[in-house]
C-alpha positions as CSV (number, residue, x, y, z in Angstrom):
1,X,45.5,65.3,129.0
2,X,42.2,65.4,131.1
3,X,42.3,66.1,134.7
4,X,40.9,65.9,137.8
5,X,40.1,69.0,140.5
6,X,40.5,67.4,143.6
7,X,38.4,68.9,146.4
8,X,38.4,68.0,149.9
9,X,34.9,66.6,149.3
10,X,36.6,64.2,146.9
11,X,34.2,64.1,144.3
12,X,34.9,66.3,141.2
13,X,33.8,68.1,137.7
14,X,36.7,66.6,135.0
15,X,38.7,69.4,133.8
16,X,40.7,69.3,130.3
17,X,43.4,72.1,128.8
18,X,41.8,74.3,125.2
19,X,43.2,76.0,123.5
20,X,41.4,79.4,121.7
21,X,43.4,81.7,119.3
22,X,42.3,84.8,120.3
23,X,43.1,88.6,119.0
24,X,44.9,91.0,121.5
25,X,42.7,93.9,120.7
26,X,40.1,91.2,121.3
27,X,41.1,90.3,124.7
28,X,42.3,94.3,125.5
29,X,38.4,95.1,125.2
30,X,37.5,92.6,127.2
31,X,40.3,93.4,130.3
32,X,38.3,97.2,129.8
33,X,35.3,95.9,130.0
34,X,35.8,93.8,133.3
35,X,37.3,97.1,135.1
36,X,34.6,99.4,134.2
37,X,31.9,97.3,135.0
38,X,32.7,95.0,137.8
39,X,36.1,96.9,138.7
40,X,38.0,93.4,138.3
41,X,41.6,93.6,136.9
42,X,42.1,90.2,134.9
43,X,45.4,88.4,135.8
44,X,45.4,86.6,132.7
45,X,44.7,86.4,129.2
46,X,42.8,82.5,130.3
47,X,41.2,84.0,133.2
48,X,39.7,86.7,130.5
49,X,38.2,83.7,128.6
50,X,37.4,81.4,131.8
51,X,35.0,84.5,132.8
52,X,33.5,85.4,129.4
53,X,32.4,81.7,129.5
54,X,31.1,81.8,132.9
55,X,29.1,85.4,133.0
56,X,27.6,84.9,129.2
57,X,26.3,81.1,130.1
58,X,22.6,80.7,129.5
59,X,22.6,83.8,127.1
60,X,22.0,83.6,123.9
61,X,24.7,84.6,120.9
62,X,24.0,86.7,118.2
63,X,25.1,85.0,115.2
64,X,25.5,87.6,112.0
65,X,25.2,86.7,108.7
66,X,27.8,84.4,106.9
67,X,28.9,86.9,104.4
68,X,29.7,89.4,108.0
69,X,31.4,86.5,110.1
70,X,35.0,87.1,108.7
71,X,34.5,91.2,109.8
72,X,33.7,90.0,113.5
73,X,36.1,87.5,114.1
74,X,38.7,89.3,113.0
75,X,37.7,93.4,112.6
76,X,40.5,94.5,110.5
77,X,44.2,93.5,108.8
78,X,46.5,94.6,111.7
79,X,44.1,92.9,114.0
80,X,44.7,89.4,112.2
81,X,48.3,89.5,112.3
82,X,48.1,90.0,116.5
83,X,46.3,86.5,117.0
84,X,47.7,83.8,120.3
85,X,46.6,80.7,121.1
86,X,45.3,81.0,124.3
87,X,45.5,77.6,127.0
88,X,42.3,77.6,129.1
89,X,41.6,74.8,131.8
90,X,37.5,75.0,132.3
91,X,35.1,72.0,132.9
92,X,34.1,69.9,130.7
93,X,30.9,70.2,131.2
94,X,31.3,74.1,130.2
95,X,33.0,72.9,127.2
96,X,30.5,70.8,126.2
97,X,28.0,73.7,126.8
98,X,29.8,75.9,124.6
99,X,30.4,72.6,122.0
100,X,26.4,72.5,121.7
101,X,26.4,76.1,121.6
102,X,28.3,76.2,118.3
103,X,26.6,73.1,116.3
104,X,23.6,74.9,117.3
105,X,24.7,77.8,115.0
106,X,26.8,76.1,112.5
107,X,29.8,77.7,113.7
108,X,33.0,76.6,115.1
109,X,33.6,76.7,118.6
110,X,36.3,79.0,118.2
111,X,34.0,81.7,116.5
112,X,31.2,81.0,119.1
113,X,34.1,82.4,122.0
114,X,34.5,85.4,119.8
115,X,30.9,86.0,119.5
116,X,30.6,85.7,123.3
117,X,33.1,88.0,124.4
118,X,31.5,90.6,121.1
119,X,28.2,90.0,123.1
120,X,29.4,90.8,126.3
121,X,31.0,93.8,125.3
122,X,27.6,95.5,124.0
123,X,26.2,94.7,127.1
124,X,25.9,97.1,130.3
125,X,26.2,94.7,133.0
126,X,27.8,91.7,134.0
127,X,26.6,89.1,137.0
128,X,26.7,90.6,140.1
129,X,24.6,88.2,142.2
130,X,26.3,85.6,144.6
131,X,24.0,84.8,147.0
132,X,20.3,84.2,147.1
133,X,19.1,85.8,150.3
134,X,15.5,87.4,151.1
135,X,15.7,90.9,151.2
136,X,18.8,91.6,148.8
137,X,18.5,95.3,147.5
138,X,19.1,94.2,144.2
139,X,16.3,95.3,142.6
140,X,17.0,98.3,140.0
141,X,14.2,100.8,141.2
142,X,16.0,100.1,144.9
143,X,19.0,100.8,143.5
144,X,18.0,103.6,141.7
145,X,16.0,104.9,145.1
146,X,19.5,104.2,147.2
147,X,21.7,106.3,143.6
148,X,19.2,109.3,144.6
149,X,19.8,109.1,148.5
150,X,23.9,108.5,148.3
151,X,24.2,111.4,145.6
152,X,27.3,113.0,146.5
153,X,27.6,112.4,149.9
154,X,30.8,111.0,151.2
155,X,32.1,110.2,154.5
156,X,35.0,108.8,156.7
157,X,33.4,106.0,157.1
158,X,30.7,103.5,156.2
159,X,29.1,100.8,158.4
160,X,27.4,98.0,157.4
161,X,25.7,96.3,160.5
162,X,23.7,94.0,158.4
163,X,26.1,92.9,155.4
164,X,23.5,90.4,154.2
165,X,24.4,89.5,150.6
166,X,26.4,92.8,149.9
167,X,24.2,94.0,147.6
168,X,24.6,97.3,149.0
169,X,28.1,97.2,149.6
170,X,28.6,95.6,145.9
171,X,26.6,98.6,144.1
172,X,28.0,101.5,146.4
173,X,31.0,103.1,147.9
174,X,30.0,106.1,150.1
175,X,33.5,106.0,152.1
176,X,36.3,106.0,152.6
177,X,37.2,103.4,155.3
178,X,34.0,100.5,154.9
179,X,32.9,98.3,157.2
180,X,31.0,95.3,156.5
181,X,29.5,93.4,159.5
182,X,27.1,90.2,160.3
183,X,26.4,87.9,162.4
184,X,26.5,85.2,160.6
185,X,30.0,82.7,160.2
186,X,29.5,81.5,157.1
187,X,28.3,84.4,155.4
188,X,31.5,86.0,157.1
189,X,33.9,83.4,155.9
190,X,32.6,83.6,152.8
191,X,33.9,87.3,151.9
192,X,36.7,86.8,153.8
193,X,37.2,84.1,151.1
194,X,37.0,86.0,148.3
195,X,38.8,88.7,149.3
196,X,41.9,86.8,149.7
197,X,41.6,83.5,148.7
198,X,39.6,84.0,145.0
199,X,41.4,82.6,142.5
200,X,40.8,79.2,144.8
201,X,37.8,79.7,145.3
202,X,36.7,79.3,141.7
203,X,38.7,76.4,141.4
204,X,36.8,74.1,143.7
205,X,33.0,76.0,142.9
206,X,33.9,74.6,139.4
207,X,34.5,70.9,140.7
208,X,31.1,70.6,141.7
209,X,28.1,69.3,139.8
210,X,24.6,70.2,140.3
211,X,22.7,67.2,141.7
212,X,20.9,65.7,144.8
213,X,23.2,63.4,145.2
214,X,26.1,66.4,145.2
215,X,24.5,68.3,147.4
216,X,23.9,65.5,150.2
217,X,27.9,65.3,150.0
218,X,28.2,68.7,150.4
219,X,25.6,68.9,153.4
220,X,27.5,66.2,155.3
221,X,30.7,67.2,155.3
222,X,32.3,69.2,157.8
223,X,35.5,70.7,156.2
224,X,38.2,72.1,158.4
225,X,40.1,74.9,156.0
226,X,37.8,78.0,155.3
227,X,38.0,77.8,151.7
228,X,36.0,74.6,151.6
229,X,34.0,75.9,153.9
230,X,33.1,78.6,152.0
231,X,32.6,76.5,148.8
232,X,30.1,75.0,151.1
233,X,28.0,77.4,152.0
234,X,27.7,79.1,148.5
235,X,26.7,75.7,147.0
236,X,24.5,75.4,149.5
237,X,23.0,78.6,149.7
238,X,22.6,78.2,145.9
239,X,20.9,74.8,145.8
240,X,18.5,74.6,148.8
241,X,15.0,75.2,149.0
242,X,14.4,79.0,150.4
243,X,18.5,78.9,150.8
244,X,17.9,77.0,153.8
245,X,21.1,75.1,152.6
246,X,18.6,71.7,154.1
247,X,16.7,70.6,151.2
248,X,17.5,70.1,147.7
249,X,16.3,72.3,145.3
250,X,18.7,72.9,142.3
251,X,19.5,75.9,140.2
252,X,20.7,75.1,136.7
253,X,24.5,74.1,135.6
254,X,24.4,77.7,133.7
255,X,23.0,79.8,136.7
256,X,25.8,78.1,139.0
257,X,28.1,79.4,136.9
258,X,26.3,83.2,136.5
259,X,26.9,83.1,140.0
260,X,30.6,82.1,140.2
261,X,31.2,85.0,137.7
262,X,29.3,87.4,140.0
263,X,32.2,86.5,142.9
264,X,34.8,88.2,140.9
265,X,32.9,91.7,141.4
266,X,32.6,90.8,144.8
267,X,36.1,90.2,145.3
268,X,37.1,93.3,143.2
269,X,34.9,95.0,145.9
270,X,35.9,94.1,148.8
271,X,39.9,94.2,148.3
272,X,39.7,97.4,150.8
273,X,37.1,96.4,152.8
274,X,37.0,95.5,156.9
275,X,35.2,92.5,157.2
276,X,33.6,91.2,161.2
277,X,31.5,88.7,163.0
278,X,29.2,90.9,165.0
279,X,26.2,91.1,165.6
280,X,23.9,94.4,164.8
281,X,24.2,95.7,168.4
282,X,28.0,94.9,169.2
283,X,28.3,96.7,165.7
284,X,26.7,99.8,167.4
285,X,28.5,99.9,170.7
286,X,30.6,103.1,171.5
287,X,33.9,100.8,171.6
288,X,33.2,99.6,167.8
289,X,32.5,103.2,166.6
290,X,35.6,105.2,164.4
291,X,35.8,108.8,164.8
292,X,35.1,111.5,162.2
293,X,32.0,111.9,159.8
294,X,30.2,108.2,159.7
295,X,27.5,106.9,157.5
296,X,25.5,104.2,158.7
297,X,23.9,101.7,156.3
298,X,21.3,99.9,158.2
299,X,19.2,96.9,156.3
300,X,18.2,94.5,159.1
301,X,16.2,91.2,159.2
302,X,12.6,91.8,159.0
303,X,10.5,90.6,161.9
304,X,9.3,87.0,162.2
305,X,11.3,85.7,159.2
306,X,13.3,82.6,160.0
307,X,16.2,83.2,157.2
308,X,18.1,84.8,158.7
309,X,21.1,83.5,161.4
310,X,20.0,85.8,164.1
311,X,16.3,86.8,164.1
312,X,14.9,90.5,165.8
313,X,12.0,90.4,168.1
314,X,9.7,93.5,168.6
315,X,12.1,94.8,171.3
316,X,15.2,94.0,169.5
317,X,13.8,96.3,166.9
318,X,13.2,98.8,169.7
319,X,16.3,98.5,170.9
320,X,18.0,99.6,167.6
321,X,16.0,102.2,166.6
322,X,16.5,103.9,170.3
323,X,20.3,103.2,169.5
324,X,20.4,104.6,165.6
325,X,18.0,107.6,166.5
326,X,20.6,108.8,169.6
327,X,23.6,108.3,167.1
328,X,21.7,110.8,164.8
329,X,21.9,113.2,167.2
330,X,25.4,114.0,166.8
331,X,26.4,116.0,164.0
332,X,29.2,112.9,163.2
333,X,27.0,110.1,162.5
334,X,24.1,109.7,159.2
335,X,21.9,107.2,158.7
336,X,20.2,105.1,155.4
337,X,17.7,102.2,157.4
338,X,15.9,100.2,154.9
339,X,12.3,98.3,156.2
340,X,9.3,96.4,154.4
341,X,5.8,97.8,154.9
342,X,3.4,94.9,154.8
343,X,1.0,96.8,156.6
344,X,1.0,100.5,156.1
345,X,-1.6,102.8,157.6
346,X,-1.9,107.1,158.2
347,X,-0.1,107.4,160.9
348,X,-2.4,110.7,161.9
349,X,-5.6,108.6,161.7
350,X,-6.7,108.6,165.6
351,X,-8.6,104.7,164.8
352,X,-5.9,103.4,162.4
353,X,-3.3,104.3,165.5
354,X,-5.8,102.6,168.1
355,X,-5.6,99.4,166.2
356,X,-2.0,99.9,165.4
357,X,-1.8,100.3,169.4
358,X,-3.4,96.8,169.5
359,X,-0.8,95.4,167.4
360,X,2.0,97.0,169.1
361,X,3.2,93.5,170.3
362,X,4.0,92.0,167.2
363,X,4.7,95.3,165.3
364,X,2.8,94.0,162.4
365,X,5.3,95.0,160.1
366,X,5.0,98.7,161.2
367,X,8.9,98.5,162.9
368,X,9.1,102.3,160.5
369,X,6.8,103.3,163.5
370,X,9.8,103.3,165.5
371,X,11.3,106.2,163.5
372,X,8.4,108.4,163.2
373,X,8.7,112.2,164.3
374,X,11.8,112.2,164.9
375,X,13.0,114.4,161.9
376,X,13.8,111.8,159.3
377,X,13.0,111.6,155.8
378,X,11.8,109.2,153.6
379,X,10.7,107.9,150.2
380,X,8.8,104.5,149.7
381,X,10.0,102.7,146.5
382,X,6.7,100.1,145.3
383,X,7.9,97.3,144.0
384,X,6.2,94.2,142.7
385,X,3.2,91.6,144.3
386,X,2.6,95.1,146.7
387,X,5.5,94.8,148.5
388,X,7.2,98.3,149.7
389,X,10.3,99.0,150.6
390,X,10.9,102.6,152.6
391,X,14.2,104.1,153.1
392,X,14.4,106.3,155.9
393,X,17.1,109.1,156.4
394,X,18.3,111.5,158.6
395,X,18.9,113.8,155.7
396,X,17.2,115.0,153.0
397,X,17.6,114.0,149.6
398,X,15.4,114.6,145.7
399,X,11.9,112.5,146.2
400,X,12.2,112.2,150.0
401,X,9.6,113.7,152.3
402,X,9.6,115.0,156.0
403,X,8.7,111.4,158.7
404,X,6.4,113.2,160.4
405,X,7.7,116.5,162.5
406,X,10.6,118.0,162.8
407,X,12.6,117.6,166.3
C-alpha cells in the first residue's frame, strides 16, 4: 500500500514498501564498505539498500555481459542459498529512477540494485558533500595540502571557530576532544540535527520534491521543532541561487539525493563531537579555552563576501590575527589558518609594500599580511581560475616554508 510522509510543511514525495531479495554476503560488503569509508554503522539490512540508492544516483551502472550476469548477481553456490527478501520504503520517485535505470539496460530492477551496490563497492569514495558553501576545503589538492600539515600530530583538543560546511571536520580528526563552532543558527541546528536526530532527518529531506513551487513553501514557512528547521535550511541551502536560500535555482532530483547520502558521514562524524553558537571571537576568549595541548583550525570568512552570517571587516581580521598570533606563543596552543590570495605581491619589494600600504584599508585580500614575520610557515596550494589558497602554521611541516623571519 502506498503512503504518504507527512511533513510539517504538509506537502509530500509518495512513498511505497519493495521488496529486493538480496544475498547476505552481498549486503555484509556493503555494511564494510560504509564503515571504512564514511565510518557509518548501518542499522539495517533496508537502510543498507535505502543508501546504495541514494549515494550511486546519477551514476552510471556497469552492465557485464549476459553470458557473466548470473556470476554477479549471485558470485557462488553457498552465496545463493543465503538470499532474503529485503522490505525498503524509498520514494517513488527514486523507484521510478531506478525503474528507468533498468529498462535502460534490459535488466530487471532487482539486478540493477545488485549492480549498484557491485559499483559502489569498486569505488573509493562515497558523497561526502552536504552543503554548498563558498570556501568549503573540499577540494582534493586542499585536502591533500591539509593530509601533509596534520601528519601525525595529535592533540587534546581541536577547535573549530569557523565550522562552515565541515569539510575540515568531516575529512580530519586531529583530537581527541573536538569542537566545532559558528555563528550561524541554522548551520548550528543543522549538525546538531544530524547528530542526534538522523534517521528523521532523512525521512522528511526525502518528502520534498525539487521545484519552484516547493521551494516557495519551504521559504515561507516558519517551523517550530528543529528538525524541520533543519530540513529547511539544507533544502534551502541546496536550491537557492549562490545558497542564498532567496531565489530559486534548483539542483537536480539525483544531486538532492547525493547530498542526503553525504549526511550519514556527517552524522557518523560528529557522534563525539561539541557542537556551539559562537561567534569566532567568543570562541577565542580565555573562558572558552580547555587546558592541555590544543590545535586550532582557523578557516574564516573572507573579506567583503556577503555569504556568510557574520561578515569580518579589516579590523575584525586584525583583531583575530592579534588574538591567534598571542595564543601561539604559549607552548599549549597550534595553529592551521586557511586565507585566499587574490592579490599576492613580494612582501620585501619596498614599491609593492608602498602600494600595499595604500591598500591597507580594505586589505585587498592581503589579510596573510597580518601573519607575516612572525615565525609561521606556510605552503600555497594553486588551485583552479588563479585562485590560491595558503595555509599558514605555527609549525613546520614537508612543502611548507619559513613566513618571513623567525621571532
Amino acid at each position: 500500500m502506498t503512503t504518504q510522509i507527512v511533513s510539517t510543511q504538509n506537502q509530500a514525495v509518495s512513498h511505497s514498501p519493495r521488496t529486493f531479495k538480496l544475498s547476505s554476503a552481498l549486503l555484509d560488503k556493503m555494511e564494510a564498505l560504509y564503515q571504512k569509508l564514511i565510518g557509518y554503522q548501518p542499522q539495517s539490512a533496508s537502510e543498507i539498500i535505502l543508501y546504495a540508492l541514494l549515494a550511486h544516483s546519477g551514476k552510471k551502472i556497469n552492465v557485464p555481459k549476459a553470458q557473466e550476469q548470473h556470476f554477479l548477481r549471485i558470485p557462488d553456490s553457498a552465496e545463493r542459498l543465503d538470499i532474503h527478501p529485503i522490505s525498503v520504503r524509498i520514494p517513488d520517485t527514486l523507484y521510478a529512477d531506478l525503474k528507468e535505470t533498468a529498462t535502460q539496460h534490459k535488466i530487471t530492477i532487482q539486478e540493477a540494485v545488485t549492480l549498484i551496490m557491485i559499483d559502489l563497492l569498486t569505488q573509493d569514495s562515497l558523497p561526502r558533500h552536504v552543503l554548498r558553501i563558498p570556501g568549503s576545503k573540499r577540494d582534493k589538492r586542499m585536502l591533500d595540502a591539509i593530509t601533509e600539515a596534520l601528519d601525525k600530530r595529535h592533540y587534546d583538543t581541536s577547535i573549530e571557530p569557523c565550522g562552515g560546511a565541515l569539510e575540515i571536520h568531516l575529512n580530519f580528526k586531529a583530537a581527541d576532544t573536538e569542537i566545532v563552532c559558528d555563528i550561524d543558527p541554522d548551520k548550528i541546528d543543522l549538525y546538531k540535527v544530524l547528530q542526534a536526530h538522523h534517521k528523521t532527518f532523512v525521512k522528511r529531506a526525502l518528502a520534498l520534491q525539487i521545484d519552484s513551487a516547493t521551494f516557495s513553501m519551504m521559504k515561507e514557512s516558519e517551523p517550530t521543532n528543529n528538525i524541520d528547521k533543519a530540513v529547511r535550511f539544507f533544502y534551502l541551502n541546496l536550491n537557492s541561487a549562490r545558497n542564498t536560500g532567496e531565489t530559486f535555482d534548483g539542483i537536480t532530483l539525483r544531486t538532492y539525493w547525493n547530498a542526503i547520502a553525504a549526511t550519514y558521514a556527517l552524522h557518523a562524524r560528529l557522534q563525539n563531537t561539541q557542537i556551539h553558537k559562537r561567534d569566532i571571537f567568543k570562541t577565542l576568549s580565555n573562558r572558552n579555552l580547555p587546558d592541555g595541548r590544543t590545535l586550532l583550525l582557523v578557516d574564516p570568512p573572507y573579506l567583503k563576501t556577503k555569504a556568510y552570517r557574520q561578515n569580518l571587516t579589516s579590523n575584525d581580521h586584525s583583531s583575530l590575527a592579534t588574538r591567534l598570533l598571542n595564543l601561539c606563543r604559549k607552548e599549549t596552543f597550534d595553529l592551521v589558518y586557511f586565507c585566499r590570495i587574490t592579490d599576492g605581491h613580494d612582501k620585501n619589494d619596498p614599491e609593492q609594500q608602498a602600494l600595499k600600504l595604500r591598500n591597507d584599508i580594505i586589505m585587498k585580500g592581503r589579510i596573510d599580511d597580518l601573519y607575516y614575520n612572525h615565525g609561521l610557515f606556510f605552503k600555497d596550494i594553486p588551485l583552479d581560475r588563479g585562485i590560491i589558497e595558503r595555509i599558514i602554521t605555527s609549525f613546520y611541516f614537508t612543502g611548507s616554508t619559513p613566513y618571513g623571519r623567525e621571532v
